[in-house]
C-alpha positions in Angstrom: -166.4 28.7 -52.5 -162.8 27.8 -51.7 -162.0 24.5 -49.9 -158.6 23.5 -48.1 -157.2 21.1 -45.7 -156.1 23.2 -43.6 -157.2 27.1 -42.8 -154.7 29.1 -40.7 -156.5 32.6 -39.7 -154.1 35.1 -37.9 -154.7 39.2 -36.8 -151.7 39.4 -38.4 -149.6 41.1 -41.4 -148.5 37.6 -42.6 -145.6 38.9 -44.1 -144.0 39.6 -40.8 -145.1 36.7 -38.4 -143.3 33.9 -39.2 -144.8 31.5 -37.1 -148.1 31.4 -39.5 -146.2 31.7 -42.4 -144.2 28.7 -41.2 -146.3 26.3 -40.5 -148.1 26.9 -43.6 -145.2 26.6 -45.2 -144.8 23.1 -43.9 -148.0 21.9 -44.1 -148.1 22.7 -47.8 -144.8 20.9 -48.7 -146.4 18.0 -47.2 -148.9 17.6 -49.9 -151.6 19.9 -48.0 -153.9 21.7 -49.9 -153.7 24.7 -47.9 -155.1 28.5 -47.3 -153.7 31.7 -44.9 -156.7 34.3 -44.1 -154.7 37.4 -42.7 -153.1 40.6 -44.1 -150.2 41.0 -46.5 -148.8 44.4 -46.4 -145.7 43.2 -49.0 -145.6 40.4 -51.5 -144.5 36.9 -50.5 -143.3 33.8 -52.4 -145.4 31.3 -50.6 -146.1 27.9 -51.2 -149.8 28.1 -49.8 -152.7 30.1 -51.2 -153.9 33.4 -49.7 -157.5 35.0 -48.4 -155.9 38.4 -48.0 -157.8 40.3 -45.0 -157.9 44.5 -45.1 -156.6 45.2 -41.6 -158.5 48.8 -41.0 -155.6 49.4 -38.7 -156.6 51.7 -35.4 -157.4 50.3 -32.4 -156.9 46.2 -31.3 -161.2 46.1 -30.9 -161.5 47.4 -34.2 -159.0 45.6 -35.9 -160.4 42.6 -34.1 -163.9 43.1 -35.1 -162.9 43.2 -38.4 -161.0 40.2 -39.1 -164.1 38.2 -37.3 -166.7 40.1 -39.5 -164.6 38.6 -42.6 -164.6 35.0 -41.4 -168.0 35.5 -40.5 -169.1 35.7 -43.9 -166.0 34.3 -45.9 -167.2 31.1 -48.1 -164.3 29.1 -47.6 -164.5 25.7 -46.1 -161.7 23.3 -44.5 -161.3 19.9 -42.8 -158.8 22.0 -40.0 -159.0 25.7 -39.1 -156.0 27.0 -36.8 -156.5 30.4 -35.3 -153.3 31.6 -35.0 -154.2 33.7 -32.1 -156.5 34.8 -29.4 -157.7 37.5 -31.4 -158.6 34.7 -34.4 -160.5 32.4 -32.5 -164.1 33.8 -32.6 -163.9 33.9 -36.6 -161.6 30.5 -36.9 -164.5 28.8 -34.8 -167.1 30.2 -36.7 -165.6 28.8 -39.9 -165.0 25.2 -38.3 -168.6 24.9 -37.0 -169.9 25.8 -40.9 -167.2 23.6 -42.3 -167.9 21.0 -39.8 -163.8 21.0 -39.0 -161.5 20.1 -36.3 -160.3 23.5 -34.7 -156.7 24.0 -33.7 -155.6 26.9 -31.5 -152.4 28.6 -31.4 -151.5 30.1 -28.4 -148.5 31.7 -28.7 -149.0 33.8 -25.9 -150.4 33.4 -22.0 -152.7 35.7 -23.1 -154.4 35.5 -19.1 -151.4 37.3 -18.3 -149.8 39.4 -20.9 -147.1 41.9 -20.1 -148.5 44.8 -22.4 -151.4 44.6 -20.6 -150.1 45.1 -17.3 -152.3 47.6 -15.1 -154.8 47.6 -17.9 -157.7 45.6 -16.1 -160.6 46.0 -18.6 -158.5 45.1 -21.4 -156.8 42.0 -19.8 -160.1 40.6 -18.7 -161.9 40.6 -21.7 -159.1 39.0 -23.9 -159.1 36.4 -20.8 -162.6 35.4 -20.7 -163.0 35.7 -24.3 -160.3 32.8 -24.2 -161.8 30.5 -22.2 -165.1 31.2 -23.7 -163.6 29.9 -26.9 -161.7 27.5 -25.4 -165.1 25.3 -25.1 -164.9 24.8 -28.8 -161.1 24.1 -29.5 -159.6 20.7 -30.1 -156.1 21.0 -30.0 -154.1 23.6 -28.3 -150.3 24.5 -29.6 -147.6 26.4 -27.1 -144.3 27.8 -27.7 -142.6 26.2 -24.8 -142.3 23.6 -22.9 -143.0 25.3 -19.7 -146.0 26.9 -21.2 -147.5 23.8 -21.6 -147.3 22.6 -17.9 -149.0 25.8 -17.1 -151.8 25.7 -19.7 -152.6 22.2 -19.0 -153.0 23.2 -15.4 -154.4 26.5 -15.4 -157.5 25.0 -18.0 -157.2 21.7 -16.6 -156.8 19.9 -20.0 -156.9 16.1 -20.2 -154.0 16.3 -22.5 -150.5 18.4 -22.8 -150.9 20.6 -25.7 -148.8 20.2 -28.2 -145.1 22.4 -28.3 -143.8 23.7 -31.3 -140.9 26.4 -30.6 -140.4 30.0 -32.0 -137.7 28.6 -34.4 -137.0 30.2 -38.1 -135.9 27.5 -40.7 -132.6 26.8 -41.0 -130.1 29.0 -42.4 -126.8 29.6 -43.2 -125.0 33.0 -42.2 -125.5 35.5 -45.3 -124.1 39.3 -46.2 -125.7 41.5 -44.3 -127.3 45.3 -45.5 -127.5 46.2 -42.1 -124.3 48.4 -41.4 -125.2 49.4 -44.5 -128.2 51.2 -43.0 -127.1 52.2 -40.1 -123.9 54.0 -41.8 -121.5 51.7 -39.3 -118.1 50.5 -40.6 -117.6 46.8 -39.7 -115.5 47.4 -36.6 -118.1 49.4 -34.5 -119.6 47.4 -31.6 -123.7 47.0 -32.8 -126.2 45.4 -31.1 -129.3 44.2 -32.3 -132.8 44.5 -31.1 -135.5 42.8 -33.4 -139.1 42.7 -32.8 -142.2 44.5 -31.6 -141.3 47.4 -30.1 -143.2 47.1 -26.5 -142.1 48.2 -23.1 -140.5 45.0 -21.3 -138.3 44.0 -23.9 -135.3 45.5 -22.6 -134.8 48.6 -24.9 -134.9 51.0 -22.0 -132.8 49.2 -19.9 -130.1 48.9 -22.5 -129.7 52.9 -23.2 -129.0 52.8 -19.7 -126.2 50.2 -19.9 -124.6 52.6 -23.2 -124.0 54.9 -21.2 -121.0 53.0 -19.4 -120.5 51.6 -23.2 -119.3 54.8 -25.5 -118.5 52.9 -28.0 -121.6 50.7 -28.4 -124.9 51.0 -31.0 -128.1 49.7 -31.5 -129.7 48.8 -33.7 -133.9 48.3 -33.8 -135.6 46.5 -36.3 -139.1 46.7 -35.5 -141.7 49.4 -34.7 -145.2 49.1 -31.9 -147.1 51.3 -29.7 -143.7 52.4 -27.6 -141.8 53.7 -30.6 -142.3 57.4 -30.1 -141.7 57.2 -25.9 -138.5 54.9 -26.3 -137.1 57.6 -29.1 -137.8 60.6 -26.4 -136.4 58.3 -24.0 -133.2 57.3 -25.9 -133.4 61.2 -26.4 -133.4 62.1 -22.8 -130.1 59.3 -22.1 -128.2 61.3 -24.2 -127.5 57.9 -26.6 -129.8 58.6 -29.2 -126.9 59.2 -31.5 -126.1 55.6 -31.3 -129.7 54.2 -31.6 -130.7 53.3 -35.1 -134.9 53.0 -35.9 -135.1 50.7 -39.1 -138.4 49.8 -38.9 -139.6 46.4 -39.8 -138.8 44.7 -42.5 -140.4 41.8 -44.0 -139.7 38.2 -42.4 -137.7 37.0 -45.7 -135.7 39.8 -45.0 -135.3 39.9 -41.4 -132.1 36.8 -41.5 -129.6 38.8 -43.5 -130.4 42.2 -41.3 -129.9 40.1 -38.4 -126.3 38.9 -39.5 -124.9 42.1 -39.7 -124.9 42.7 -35.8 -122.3 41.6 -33.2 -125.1 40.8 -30.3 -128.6 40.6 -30.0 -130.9 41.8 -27.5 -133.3 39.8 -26.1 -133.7 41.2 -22.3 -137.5 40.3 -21.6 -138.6 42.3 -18.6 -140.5 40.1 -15.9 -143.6 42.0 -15.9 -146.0 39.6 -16.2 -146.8 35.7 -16.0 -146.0 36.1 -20.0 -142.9 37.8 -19.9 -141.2 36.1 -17.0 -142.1 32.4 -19.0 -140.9 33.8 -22.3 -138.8 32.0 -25.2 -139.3 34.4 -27.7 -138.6 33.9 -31.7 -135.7 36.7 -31.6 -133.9 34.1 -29.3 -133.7 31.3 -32.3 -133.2 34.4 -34.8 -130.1 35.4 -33.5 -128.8 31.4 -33.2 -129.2 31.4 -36.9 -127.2 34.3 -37.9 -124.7 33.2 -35.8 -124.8 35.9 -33.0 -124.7 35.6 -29.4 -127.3 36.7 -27.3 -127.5 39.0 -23.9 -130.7 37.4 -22.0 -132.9 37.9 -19.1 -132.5 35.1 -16.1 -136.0 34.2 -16.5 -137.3 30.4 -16.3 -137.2 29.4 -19.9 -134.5 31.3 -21.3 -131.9 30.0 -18.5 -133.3 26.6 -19.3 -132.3 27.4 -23.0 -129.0 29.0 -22.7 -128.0 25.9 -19.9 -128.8 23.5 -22.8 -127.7 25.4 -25.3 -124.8 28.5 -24.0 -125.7 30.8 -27.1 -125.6 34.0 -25.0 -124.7 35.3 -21.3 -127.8 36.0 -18.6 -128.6 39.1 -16.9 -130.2 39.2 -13.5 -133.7 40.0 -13.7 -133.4 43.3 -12.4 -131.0 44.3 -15.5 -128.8 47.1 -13.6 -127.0 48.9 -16.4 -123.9 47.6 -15.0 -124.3 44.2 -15.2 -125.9 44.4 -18.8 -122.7 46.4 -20.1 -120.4 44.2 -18.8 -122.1 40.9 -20.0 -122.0 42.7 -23.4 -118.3 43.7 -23.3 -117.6 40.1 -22.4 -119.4 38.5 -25.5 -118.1 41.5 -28.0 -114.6 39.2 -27.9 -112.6 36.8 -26.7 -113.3 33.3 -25.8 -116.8 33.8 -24.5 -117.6 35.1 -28.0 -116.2 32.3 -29.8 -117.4 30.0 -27.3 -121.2 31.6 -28.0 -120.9 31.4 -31.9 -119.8 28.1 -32.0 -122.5 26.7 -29.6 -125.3 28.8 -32.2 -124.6 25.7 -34.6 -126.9 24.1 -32.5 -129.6 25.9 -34.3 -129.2 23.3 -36.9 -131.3 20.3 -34.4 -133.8 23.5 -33.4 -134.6 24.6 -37.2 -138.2 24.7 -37.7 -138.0 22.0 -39.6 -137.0 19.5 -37.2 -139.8 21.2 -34.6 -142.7 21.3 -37.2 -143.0 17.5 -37.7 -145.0 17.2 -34.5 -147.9 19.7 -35.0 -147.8 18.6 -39.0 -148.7 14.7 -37.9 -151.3 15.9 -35.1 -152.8 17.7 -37.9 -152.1 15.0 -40.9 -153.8 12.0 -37.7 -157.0 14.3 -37.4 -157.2 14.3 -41.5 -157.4 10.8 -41.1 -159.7 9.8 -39.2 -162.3 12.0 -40.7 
């Protein structure tokens, strides 16, 4: 039998989701004794211990099933189990009632109203109520924004906020990058950069539309999901497909020196759903620390962000092609670029490491008073 502190569980490949492996990461350099349950598709330098997880692949059910199965009759024990997301709950909380534990809860999404789900009613409602089902038997709850914590405190009626802990990567400085490299680009071709899951709503579509008016731009995508083959016919069909680049995904230790090789980065979240339009997503802080300026959505928390922080220029929410290309000629050069790059050295106060600190003494204050 294996026993931890702490026990993150995530339906995940941990090699590409940084928010497990980064909290994990801090936990254990605080003296933690701790344990990730979740897949590992490539090999990662970690500073925790691993319960690797087969993912059977297929569909989200069966997937799901499995990763609960393997909680359900895992050994391991732990004083805190964190289910990393809505699909790790059932299993997490089936570990922290054996282990007698204190169970934290990750949610990283509004998963009541997530934008993949959109017109898929059976789907949506069974991830909901399985939710608040679990919710009975969670103790602490952990957003990624600040206005997704108003809205889950109201919407479950919570006697306290949850706690906020932002999509941020640890800080870094910019690096040499491999990713003209790959995408056979000399360095004064225009590229943009799209990283991420590769989902309908995150502003792919819209931006082949916007290169048309834009000859000389690329993209780049690094990242691959369930709209790959439909975004490649539809890139196809828009006649830019000779200027779209598919990478693929690459693993997270990777993903910082691919991202410093692009000029912009996408991050055009598509209001479709409560989700989407309350977004702050990971890519956002990604492109901060390589240095990049971002073209973004005028959603709630992303103009919040960019007001505080001018790392990028906004789009109106209905992203017509022509405003997207010319808010992306305007941060290709000049002052607005410069203006962008330099305000990304604010990334420094948003590292991970200076976000961490709150969730890491929630957690470190429940050891206690065990």
């Amino acid at each position: 039998m294996q026993h931890c502190d702490v026990l993150l569980v995530a339906l995940a490949d941990i090699t590409r989701d940084a928010r497990t492996a980064n909290l994990a990461d801090a936990l254990a350099k605080r003296g933690l004794s701790v344990l990730v349950l979740g897949g590992f598709s490539d090999r990662l330098d970690t500073t925790f211990e691993k319960i690797v997880w087969k993912d059977p692949g297929g569909r989200a059910l069966r997937r799901w099933w499995s990763l609960t199965r393997m909680c359900s009759t895992s050994t391991v024990s732990a004083k805190i189990v964190i289910a990393m997301d809505v699909f790790a709950l059932a299993g997490s909380a089936v570990i922290a009632g054996r282990s007698r534990a204190r169970l934290f809860y990750d949610m990283r999404e509004l998963n009541f109203a997530l934008g993949p789900l959109q017109g898929r009613g059976v789907k949506q409602t069974i991830i909901t109520r399985h939710e608040e089902r679990q919710l009975r038997t969670v103790d602490t709850i952990i957003v990624s924004g600040e206005l997704d914590a108003e809205l889950v405190r109201d919407r479950f009626r919570l006697a306290s906020r949850p706690l906020v802990l932002l999509n941020t990567p640890p800080y870094k400085d910019a690096v040499p990058s491999p990713l003209r490299q790959r995408c056979s680009l000399s360095e004064n071709v225009p590229l943009v950069l799209y990283q991420g899951v590769v989902h309908h709503g995150r502003g792919i579509a819209p931006f082949f539309e916007a290169m048309k008016l834009m000859p000389d731009v690329h993209l780049a995508v690094l990242g691959d999901g369930p709209a790959l083959t439909e975004l490649q016919s539809w890139a196809r069909q828009m006649g830019v497909s000779d200027r779209v680049h598919w990478l693929g995904s690459v693993p997270y230790n990777e993903l910082h020196s691919y991202t410093c090789g692009a000029d912009l980065g996408l991050c055009l979240i598509e209001p479709l759903s409560l989700s989407y339009e309350y977004a702050l997503p990971n890519k956002l802080f990604e492109y901060m620390n390589a240095r990049i300026p971002s073209i973004v959505t005028d959603l709630p928390a992303m103009r919040q962000h960019i007001e505080k922080y001018p790392v990028g220029g906004l789009v109106q929410r209905v992203l017509s092609p022509e405003e997207i290309a010319h808010v992306t000629q305007t941060l290709l050069s000049g002052d607005a670029r410069r203006a962008c790059i330099n305000a990304c050295e604010s990334i420094r106060e948003l590292s991970h490491e200076h976000q961490v600190h709150v969730v890491c003494a929630a957690i470190e204050h429940t050891l206690q008073a065990r």
